[in-house]
C-alpha positions in Angstrom: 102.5 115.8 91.4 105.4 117.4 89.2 105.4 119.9 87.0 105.5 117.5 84.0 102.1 116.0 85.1 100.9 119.2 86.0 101.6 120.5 82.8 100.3 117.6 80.7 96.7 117.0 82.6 96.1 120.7 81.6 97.4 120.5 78.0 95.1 117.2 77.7 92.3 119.3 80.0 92.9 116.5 82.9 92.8 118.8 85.3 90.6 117.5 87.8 91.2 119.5 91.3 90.5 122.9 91.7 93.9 123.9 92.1 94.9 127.1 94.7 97.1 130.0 93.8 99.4 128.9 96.1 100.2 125.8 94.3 100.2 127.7 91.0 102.6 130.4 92.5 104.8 127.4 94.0 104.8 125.9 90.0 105.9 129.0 88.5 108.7 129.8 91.2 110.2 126.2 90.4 110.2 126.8 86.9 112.0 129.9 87.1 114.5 128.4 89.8 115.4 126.0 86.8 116.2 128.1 84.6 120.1 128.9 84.0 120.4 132.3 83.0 123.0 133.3 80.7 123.7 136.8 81.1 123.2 139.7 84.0 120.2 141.2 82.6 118.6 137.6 82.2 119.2 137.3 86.4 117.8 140.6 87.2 114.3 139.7 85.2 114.5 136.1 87.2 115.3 138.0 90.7 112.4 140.9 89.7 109.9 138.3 89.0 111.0 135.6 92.4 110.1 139.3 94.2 107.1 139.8 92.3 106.2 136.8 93.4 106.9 136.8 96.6 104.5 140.2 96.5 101.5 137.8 94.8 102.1 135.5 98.0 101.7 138.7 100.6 98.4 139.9 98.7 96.8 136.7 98.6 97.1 135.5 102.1 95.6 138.8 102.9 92.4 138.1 100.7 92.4 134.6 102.2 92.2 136.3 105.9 89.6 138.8 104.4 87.6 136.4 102.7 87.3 133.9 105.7 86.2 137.1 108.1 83.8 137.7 105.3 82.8 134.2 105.1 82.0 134.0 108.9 80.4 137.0 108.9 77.9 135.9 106.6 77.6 133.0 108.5 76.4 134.7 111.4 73.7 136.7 109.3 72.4 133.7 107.9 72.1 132.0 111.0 70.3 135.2 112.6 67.7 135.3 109.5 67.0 131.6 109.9 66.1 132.2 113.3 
């Protein structure tokens, strides 16, 4: 799916699939790899948000881990109250 799609399903509220941040983080970072900037300061905003999210990236596959320990570990407590 590209970006144009993506962008007009949501526009037209199309949007079907529960989408991940991952994906959203992967359509923003393409966006801002098209863009030409014109002038130094205009690169250094681009560069401080590609690091920014770079940073979203790190924190979220950290909840992911967190919330899949969590997810087994309740789990396991509902299986032991069943029993």
């Amino acid at each position: 799916m590209d970006l144009n799609t993506l962008t007009r399903n949501f526009l037209l509220g199309e949007q079907k699939e529960d989408l991940s941040v991952q994906f959203h983080l992967n359509a923003i970072s393409e966006a801002l790899k098209s863009l030409k900037p014109k002038t130094q300061k205009e690169k250094m905003k681009i560069f401080a948000l590609h690091e920014h999210i770079k940073q979203i990236r790190k924190k979220n596959r950290i909840l992911e881990q967190k919330m899949k320990v969590l997810q087994e570990q309740m789990q396991l407590l509902e299986e032991g109250e069943q029993q």
